[in-house]
MARMI-606162 format. One line per field, with one value per residue (C-alpha): residue number from 1; residue in one letter; chain; x, y, z. Coordinates in Angstrom, 1 decimal, always signed. Layout:
N
seq NUM | ...
type A | ...
mol A | ...
x X | ...
y Y | ...
z Z | ...
END
This chain:
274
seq 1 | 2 | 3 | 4 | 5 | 6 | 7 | 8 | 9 | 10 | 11 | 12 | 13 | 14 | 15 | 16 | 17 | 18 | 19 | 20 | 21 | 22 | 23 | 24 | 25 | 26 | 27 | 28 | 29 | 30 | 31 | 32 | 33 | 34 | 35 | 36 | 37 | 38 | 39 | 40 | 41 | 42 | 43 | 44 | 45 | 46 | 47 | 48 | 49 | 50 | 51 | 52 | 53 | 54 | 55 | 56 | 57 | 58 | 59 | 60 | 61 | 62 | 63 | 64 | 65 | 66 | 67 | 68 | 69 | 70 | 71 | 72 | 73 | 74 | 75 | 76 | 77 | 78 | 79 | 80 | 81 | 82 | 83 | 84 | 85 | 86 | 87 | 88 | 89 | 90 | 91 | 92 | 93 | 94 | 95 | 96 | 97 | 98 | 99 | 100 | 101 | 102 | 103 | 104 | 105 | 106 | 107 | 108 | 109 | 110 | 111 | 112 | 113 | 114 | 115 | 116 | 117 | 118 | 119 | 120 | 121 | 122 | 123 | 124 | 125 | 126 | 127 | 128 | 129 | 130 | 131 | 132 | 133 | 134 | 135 | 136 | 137 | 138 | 139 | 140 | 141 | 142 | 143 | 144 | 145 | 146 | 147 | 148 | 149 | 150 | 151 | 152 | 153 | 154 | 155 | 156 | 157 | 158 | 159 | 160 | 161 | 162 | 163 | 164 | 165 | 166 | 167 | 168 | 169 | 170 | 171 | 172 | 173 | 174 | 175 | 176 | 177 | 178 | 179 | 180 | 181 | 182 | 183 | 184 | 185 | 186 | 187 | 188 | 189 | 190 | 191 | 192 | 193 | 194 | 195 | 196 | 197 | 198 | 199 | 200 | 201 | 202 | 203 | 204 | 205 | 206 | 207 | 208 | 209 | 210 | 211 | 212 | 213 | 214 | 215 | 216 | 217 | 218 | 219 | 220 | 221 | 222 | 223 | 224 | 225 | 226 | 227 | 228 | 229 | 230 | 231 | 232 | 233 | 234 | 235 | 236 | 237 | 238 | 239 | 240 | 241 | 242 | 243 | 244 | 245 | 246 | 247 | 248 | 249 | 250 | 251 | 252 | 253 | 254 | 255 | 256 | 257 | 258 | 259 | 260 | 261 | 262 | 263 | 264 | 265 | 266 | 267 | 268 | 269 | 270 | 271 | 272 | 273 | 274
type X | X | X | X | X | X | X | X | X | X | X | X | X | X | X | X | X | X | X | X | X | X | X | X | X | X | X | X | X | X | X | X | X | X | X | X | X | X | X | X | X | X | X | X | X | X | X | X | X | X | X | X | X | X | X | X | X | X | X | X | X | X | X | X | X | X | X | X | X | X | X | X | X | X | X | X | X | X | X | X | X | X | X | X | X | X | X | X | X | X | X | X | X | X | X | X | X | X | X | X | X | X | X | X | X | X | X | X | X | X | X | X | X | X | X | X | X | X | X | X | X | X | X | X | X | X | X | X | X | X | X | X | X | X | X | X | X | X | X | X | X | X | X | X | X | X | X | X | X | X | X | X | X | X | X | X | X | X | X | X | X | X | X | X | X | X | X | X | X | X | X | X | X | X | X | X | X | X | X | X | X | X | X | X | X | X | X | X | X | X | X | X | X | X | X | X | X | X | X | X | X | X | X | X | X | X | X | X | X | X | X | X | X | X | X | X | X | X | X | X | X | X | X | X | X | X | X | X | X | X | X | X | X | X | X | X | X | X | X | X | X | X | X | X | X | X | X | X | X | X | X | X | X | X | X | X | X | X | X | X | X | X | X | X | X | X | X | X | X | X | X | X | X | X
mol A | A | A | A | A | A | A | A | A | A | A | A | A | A | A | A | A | A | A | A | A | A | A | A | A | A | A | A | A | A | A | A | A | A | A | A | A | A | A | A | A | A | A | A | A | A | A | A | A | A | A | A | A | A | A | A | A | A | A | A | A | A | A | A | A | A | A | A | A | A | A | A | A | A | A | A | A | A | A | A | A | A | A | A | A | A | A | A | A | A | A | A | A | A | A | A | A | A | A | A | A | A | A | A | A | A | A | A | A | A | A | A | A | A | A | A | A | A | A | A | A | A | A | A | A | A | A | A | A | A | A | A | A | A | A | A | A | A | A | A | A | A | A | A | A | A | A | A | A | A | A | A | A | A | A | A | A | A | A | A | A | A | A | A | A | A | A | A | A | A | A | A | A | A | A | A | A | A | A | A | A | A | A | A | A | A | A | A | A | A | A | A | A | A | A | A | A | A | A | A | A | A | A | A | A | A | A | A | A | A | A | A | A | A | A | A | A | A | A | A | A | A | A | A | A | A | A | A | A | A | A | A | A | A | A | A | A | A | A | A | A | A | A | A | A | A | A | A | A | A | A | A | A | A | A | A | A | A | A | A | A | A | A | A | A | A | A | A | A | A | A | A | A | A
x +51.0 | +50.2 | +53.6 | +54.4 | +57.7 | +60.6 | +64.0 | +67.2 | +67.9 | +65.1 | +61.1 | +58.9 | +56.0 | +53.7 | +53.2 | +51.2 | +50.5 | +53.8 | +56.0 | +57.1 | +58.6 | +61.7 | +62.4 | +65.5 | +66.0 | +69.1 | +68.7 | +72.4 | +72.9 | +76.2 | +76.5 | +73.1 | +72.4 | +70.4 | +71.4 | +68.9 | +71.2 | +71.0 | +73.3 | +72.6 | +72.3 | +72.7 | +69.3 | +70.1 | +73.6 | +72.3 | +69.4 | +71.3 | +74.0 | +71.3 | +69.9 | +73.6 | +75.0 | +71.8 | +71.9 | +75.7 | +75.5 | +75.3 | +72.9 | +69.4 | +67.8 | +64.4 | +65.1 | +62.8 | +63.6 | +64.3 | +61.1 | +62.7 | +65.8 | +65.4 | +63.1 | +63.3 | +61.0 | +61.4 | +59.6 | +58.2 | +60.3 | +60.2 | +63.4 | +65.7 | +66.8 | +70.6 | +73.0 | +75.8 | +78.8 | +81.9 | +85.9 | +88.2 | +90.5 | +91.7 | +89.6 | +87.0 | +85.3 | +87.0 | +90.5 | +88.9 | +87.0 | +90.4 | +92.3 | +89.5 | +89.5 | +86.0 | +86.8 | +90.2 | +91.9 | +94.3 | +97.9 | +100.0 | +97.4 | +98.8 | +96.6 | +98.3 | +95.2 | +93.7 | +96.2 | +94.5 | +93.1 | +94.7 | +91.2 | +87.3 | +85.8 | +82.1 | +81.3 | +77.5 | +75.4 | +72.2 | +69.5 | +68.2 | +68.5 | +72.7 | +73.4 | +75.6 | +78.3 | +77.6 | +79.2 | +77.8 | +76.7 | +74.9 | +72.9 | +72.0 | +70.8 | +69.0 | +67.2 | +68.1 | +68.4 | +69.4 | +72.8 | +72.1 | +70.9 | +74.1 | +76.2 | +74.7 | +74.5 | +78.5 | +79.3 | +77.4 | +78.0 | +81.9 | +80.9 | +79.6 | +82.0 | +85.0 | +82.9 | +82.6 | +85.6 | +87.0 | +84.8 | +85.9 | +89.9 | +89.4 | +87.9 | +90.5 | +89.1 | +89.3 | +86.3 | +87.1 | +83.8 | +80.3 | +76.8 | +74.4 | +71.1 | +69.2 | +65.6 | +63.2 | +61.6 | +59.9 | +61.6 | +64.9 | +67.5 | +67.4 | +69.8 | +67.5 | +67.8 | +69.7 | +73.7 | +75.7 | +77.9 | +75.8 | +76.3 | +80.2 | +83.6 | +85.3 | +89.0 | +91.0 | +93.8 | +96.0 | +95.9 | +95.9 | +98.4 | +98.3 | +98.9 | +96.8 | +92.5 | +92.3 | +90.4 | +86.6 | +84.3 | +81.6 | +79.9 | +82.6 | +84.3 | +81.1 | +82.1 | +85.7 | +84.7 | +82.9 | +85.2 | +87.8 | +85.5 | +84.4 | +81.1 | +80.9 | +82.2 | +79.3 | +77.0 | +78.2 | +78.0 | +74.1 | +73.3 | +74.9 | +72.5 | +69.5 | +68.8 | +69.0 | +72.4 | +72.2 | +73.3 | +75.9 | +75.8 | +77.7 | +80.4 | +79.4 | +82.7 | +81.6 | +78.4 | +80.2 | +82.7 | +80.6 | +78.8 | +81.3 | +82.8 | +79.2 | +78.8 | +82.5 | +82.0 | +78.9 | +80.5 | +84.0 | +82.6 | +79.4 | +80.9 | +77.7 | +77.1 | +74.9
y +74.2 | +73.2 | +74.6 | +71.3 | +72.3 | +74.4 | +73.5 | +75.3 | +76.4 | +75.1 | +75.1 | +72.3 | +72.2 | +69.8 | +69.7 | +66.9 | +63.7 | +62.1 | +65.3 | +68.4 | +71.4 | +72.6 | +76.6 | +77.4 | +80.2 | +82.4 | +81.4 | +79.8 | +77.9 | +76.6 | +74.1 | +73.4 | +77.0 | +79.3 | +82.9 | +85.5 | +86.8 | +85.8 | +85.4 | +86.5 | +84.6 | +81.6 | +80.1 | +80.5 | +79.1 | +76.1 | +75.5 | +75.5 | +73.6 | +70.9 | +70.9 | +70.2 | +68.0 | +65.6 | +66.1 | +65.4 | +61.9 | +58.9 | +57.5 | +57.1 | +60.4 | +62.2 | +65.3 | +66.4 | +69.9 | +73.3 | +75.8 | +78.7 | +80.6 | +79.3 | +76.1 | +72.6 | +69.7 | +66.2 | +63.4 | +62.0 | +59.4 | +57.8 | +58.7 | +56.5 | +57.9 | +58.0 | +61.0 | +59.0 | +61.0 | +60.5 | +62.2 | +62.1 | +64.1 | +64.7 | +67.9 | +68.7 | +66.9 | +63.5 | +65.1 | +65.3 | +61.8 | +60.8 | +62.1 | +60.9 | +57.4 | +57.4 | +56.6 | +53.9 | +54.9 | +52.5 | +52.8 | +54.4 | +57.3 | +60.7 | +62.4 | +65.8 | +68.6 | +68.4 | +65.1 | +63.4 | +59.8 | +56.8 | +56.1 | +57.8 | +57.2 | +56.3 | +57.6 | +57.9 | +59.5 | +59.9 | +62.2 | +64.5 | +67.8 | +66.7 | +64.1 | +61.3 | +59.6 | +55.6 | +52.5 | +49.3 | +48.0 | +50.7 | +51.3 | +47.7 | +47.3 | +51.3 | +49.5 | +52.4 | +50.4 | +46.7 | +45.3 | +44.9 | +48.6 | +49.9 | +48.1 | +49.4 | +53.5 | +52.7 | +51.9 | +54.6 | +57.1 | +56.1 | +56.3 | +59.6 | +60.8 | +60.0 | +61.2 | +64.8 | +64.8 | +64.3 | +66.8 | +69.4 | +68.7 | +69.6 | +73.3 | +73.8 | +72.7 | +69.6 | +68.4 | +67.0 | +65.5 | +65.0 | +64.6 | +62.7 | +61.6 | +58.6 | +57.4 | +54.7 | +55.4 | +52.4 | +50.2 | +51.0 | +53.4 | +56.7 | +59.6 | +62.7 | +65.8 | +68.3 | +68.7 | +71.8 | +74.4 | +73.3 | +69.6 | +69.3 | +70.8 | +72.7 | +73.8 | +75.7 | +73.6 | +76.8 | +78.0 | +74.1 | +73.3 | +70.1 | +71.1 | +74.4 | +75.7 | +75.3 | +78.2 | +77.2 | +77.8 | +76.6 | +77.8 | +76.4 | +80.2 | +81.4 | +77.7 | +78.5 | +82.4 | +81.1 | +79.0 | +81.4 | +84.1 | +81.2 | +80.9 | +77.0 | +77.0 | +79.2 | +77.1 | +74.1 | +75.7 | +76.9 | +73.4 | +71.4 | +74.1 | +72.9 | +76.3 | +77.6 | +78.9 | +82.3 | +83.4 | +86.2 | +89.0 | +87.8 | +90.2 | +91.9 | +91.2 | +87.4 | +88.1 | +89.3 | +86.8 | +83.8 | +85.0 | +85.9 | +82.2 | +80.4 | +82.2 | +82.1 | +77.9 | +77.4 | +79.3 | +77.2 | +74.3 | +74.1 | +76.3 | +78.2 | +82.1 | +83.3
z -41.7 | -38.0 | -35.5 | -33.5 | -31.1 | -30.9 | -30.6 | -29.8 | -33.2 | -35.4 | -35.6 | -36.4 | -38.7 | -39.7 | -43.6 | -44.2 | -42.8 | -44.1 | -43.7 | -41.5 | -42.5 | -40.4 | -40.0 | -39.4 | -37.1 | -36.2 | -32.5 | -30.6 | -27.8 | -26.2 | -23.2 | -22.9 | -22.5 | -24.8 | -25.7 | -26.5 | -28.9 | -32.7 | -34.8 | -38.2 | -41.5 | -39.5 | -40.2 | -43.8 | -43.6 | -41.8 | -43.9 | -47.4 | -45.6 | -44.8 | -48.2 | -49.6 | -47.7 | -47.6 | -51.7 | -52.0 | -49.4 | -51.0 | -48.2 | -47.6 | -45.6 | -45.2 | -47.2 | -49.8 | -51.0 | -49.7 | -49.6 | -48.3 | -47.6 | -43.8 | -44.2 | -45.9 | -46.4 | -44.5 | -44.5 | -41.3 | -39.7 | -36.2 | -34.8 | -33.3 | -29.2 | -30.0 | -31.5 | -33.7 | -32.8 | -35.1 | -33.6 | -36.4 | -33.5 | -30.2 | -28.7 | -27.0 | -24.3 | -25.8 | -24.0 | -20.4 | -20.8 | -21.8 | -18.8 | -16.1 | -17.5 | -18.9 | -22.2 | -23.6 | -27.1 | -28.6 | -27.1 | -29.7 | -29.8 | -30.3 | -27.2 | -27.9 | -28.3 | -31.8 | -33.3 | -35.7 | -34.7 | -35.8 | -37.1 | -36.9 | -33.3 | -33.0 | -30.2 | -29.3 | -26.6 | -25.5 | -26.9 | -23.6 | -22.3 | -21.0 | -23.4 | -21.6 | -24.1 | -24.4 | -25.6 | -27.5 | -24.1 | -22.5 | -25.6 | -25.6 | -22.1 | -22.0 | -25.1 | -27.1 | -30.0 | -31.2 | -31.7 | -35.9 | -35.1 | -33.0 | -35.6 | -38.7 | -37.4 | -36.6 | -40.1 | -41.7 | -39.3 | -40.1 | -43.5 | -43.7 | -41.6 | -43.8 | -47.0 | -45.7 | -44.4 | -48.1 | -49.1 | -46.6 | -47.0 | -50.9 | -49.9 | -47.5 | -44.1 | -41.4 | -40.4 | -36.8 | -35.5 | -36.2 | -35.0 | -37.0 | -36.2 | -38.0 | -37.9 | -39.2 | -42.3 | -43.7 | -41.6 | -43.0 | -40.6 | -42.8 | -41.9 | -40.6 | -38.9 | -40.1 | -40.8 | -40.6 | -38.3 | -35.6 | -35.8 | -36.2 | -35.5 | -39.0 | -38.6 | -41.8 | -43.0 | -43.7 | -39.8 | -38.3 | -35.5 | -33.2 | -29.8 | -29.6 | -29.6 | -33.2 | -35.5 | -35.4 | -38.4 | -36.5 | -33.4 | -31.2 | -31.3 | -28.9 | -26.4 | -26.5 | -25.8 | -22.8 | -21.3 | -21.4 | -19.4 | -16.5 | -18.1 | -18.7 | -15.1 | -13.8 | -16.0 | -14.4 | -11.2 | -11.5 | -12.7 | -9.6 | -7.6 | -9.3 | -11.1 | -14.4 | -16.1 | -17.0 | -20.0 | -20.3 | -23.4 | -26.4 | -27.6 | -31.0 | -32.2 | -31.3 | -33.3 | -36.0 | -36.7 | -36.4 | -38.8 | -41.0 | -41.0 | -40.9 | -44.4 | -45.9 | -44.7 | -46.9 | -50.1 | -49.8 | -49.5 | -51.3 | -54.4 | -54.2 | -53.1 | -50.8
END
């Protein structure tokens, strides 16, 4: 196998000349900003994650089998310059975009923290260091993709969306957004990447409560940790500088408990131990 790049949480390999292995690694990042802490088991959780979910989708994707405890096979595919990003809720940075007029939602929308959505909100951004949310329009005229293209990744990413989402509600959980990434595989858009903890938000129905920070099963307990220390703030800060954020020591505790839900997750929702 030939290394090719590393990403935040994953390494790329190239197999063959039609496929690349990726490695998952127990690495975390958060804002932008990359921790030199790991978290452990979460390569693994990540990894079988991927290899369900791509099994259990009834949609076209570049998965080929798992290799490892930490690494699956993919086929090569020219990937398309656009993350599909599906809200099923109001949270996160939807709420600001909301309040600063960047962003309309129908009028009768409940906009109190975490209600539901009166229905599943594509909304995309740009793949890049800071990814910057876009609409139908922007991804037209950046040439980011076509308008049969935009149209198509909207449906399935909706699709997909509401499919997990069924899946999670019977194991107990809400799954309130999503990141998917798609590529061209033969000329057909193919879902790619990977899809797990890392690429969506995952709340237990049990502890669920519109109005407040919800319980995260995902690695939004280490963001809402460092917003509630002044870290994104500092981040922010370094960035409007021009220099680099540093990144603070994550609690053990922190550590601990993300791993702890990464793993409980998997085993609720995919039936399987680990």
């Amino acid at each position: 196998m030939k290394f090719l790049t590393s990403g935040k949480v994953k390494d790329l390999y190239e197999f063959d000349d039609d496929h690349l292995i990726f490695k998952f690694s127990d690495r975390v990042s958060a804002y932008d900003v990359k921790f030199k802490q790991n978290i452990p088991r979460k390569g693994e959780v990540l990894c079988k994650f991927a290899e369900f979910w791509f099994n259990e989708l009834p949609v076209s994707n570049h998965f080929v089998k798992r290799t490892s405890e930490n690494e699956i096979l993919v086929k090569k595919m020219k990937m398309l310059p656009i993350e599909c990003v599906v809200r099923g809720y109001f949270y996160g940075s939807l709420v600001n975009r909301w309040k600063n007029g960047e962003i309309k939602l129908p009028d009768n929308t409940d906009t109190q923290m975490a209600a539901k959505l009166i229905q599943p909100l594509f909304d995309p951004t740009t793949k890049s260091e800071h990814d910057i949310p876009i609409d139908k329009t922007k991804a037209i005229d950046m040439n980011l993709v076509t308008v049969e293209q935009y149209e198509s990744l909207e449906k399935t990413s909706i699709d997909i969306y509401n499919k997990m989402s069924s899946i999670a509600d019977e194991s107990g959980f809400i799954l309130a957004d999503l990141k998917l990434e798609f590529g061209l595989l033969d000329g057909e858009i193919t879902l790619g990447d990977s899809i797990g903890p890392d690429e969506y938000r995952l709340w237990p129905k049990d502890s669920f409560q519109i109005g407040k920070i919800q319980e995260a099963y995902d690695k939004q307990i280490l963001r809402d940790w460092l917003t509630s220390n002044g870290y994104q703030k500092q981040f922010d800060d370094s960035r409007s500088k021009g220099l680099e954020p540093i990144p603070p020591e994550i609690p053990s505790e922190i550590i601990s408990k993300m791993t702890e839900r990464y793993v409980h997750a998997f085993e609720r929702i995919s039936g399987n131990s680990l």
